[in-house]
Structures are given as C-alpha cells and as structure tokens.
C-alpha positions in Angstrom: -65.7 -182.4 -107.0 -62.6 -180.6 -108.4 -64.2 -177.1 -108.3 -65.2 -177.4 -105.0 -61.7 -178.4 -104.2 -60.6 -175.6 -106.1 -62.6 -173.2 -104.0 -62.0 -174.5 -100.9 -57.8 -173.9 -102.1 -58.6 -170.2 -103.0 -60.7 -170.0 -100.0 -58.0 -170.9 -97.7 -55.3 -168.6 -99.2 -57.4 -165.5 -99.2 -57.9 -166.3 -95.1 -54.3 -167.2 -95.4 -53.3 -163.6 -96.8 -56.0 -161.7 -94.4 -54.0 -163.4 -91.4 -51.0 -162.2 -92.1 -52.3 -158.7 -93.3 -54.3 -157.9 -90.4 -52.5 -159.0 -87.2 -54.9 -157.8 -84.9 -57.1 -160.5 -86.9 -54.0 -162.9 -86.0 -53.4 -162.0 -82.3 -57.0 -162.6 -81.4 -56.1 -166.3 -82.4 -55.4 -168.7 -79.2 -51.9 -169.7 -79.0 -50.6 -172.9 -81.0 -48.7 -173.8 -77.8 -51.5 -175.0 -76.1 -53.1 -177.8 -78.3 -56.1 -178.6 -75.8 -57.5 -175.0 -76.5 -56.4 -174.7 -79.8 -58.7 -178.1 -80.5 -61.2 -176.6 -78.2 -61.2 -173.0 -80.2 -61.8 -175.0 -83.6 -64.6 -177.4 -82.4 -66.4 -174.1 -81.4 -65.7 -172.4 -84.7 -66.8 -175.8 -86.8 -69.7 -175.9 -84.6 -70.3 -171.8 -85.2 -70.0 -172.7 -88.9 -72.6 -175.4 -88.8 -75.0 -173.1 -87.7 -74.4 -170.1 -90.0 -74.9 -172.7 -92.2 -78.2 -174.0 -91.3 -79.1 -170.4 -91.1 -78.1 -169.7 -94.7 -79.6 -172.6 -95.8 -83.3 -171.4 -93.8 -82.9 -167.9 -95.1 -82.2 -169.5 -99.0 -85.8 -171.4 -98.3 -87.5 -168.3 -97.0 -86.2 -166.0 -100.5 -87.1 -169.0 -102.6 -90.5 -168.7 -101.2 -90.7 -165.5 -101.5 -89.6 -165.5 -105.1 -92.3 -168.3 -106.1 -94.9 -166.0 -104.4 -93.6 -163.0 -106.4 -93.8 -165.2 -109.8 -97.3 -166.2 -109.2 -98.4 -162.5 -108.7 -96.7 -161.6 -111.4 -97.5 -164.3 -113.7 -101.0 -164.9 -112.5 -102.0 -161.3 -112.6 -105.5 -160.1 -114.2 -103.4 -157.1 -115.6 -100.8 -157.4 -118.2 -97.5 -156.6 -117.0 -94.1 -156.1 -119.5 -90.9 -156.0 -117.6 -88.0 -154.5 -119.9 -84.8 -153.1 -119.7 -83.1 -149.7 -119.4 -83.3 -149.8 -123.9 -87.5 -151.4 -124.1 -86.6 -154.4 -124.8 -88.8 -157.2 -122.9 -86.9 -158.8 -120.2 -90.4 -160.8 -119.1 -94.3 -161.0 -119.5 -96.7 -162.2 -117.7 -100.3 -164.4 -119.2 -102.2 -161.6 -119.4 -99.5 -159.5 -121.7 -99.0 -162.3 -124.0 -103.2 -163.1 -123.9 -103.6 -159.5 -124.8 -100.9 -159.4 -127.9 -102.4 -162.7 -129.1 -98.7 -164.3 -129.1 -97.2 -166.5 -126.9 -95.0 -164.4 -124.1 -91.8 -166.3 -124.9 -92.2 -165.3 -128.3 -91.6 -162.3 -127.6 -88.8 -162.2 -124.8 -85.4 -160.0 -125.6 -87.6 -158.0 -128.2 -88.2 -154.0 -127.8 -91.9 -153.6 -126.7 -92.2 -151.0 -129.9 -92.0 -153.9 -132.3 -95.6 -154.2 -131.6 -96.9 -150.4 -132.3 -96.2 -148.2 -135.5 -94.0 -146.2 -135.6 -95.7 -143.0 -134.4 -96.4 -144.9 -131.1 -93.2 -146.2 -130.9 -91.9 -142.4 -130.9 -94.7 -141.9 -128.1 -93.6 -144.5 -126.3 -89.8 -143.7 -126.8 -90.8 -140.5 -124.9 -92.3 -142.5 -122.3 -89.5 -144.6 -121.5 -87.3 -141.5 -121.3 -89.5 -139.5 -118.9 -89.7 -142.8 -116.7 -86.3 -143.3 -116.2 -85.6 -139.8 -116.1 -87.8 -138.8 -113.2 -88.7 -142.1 -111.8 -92.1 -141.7 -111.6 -95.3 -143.5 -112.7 -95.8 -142.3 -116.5 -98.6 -142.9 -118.8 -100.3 -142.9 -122.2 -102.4 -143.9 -124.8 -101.4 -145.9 -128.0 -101.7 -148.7 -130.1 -100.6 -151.8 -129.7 -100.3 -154.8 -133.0 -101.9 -158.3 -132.1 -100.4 -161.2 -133.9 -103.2 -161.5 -135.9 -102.4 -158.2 -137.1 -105.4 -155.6 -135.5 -104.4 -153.1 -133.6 -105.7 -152.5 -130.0 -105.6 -149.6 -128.4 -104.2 -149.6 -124.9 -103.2 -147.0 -122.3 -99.8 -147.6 -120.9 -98.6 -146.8 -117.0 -94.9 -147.5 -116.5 -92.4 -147.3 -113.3 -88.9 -147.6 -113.0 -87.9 -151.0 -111.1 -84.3 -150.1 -109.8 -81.9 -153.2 -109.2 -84.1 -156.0 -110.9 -82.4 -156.5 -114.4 -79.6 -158.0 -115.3 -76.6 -157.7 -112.8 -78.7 -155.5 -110.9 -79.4 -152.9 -113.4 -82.1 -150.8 -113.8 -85.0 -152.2 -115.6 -89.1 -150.9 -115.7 -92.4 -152.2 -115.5 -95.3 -151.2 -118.0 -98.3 -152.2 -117.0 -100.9 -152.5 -120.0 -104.9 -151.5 -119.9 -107.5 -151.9 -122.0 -109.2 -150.2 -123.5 -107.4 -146.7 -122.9 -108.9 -144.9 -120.3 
C-alpha cells in the first residue's frame, strides 16, 4: 500500500508543477470561487477517469490475448525458431528448436547459438548475423548444428532482423532452422 501511496504523492506534484508551468493548462480550470461547478467539473473528470480506466483495462485484455496467441504460434510451431539478440545469444526457443538440438530449450536460454556448431560454422554464422543486421533482410545458409548427444546435423539457416522485441526494446533476430539443408 505504501508504494502506491508513494506514487499517487509524485503523481500529484508532477500535475502540481505542470499547473503552475503551463498557465494556459491553469486558466482552462473553472474558478475556485464557484464551489457548485468546481464539484460539478471534478465529478465529470472522476467519471472521465473511470472510463479511461475501463478502457485501459479492455485494451490490457485484448494485448494479453494477443500475446498468448503469439506464444502459442511461436511455441507450437512445426519449424524451429531461435530468437537472439543483437550479439547471438538465445533470448528464446520454441519445441521444435529444442526437439531438433536434442536438449531441453531452457537449457539453453542466454547462450550464443554458435555454442552448438564448430567453429568453422560459427565463423559462417558470425557472417550471417552481420549481414542480417546490417541489411535487414532475410539471410540464409547451410551448416552444422551439435545435438546433445553429440552428432552433428546439418541444417540450413534463414534469419530476419526483429526490430524492437528484445530487451528494452532493442534489436533482436529470428533464425528459423530447416532440416535437412535445402
């Protein structure tokens, strides 16, 4: 209860500071010499408030909708799809990326997508990565990936930039993972 008390406070003082910055915000304000309309002014605005709110709380239902939809795609998705950031590492995975590497896909969260090729395709896919975020474009190749049981499987790679879904709205990409290569 204290935080909300505590934002409510610093709420107040920022409208408190706007008023008397902006007087144009002020004079627009009924007069405190007429209590009647001064009461009447705030039931409206409560009343205005109320149903911003509802609204916000409808619109807050709709995205969370939307976002479970989005998750079940992704998630549920024949294809194997590797979101990672701006550096490779993996920032999420759905069931078919972590069926397809043999390893759980929490395993392998926060880890750089190379971890599972050698070396010479980590350099490919290095290139990759660059050329992706570079000209933000669908890129491609062919490589090897490392299973948990140790075989390697060859895949072929296609990878997008996904502006303003990682962290803090950075820039993040989306490899999406065939097999065999094509």
């Amino acid at each position: 209860m204290g935080a909300v008390v505590t934002k409510l406070e610093a709420l107040r003082k920022r409208a408190e500071v706007m008023l008397r910055n902006q007087p144009a915000l002020a004079s627009a304000l009924p007069s405190t010499r007429d209590p009647v309309l001064l009461a009447h002014e705030l039931e409206v605005h409560q009343v205005e408030l109320l149903m911003q709110n509802e609204e916000l709380r409808h619109t807050h239902l709709e995205l969370e909708k939307s976002r479970d939809r989005y998750a079940d795609l992704y998630n549920l998705a024949p294809v194997a799809y590797v979101t990672l950031d701006a550096n490779g590492k993996i920032l999420d995975a759905n069931i078919a990326a972590a069926l397809l590497l043999g390893e759980d896909r929490y395993v392998f969260l926060r880890r750089p997508l190379s971890a599972f090729m050698t070396s010479d395709d980590a350099d490919t896919f290095h290139i990759l990565r660059r050329a992706v975020f570079a000209s933000e474009t669908v890129q491609g190749c062919d490589l090897s990936l490392r299973r948990k049981d140790g075989h390697s499987m060859p895949v072929h790679l296609d990878a997008i930039v996904l502006a303003g879904h990682g962290e803090q709205g950075s820039t993040c990409g989306c490899v999406i993972l065939h097999s065999p290569p094509r």
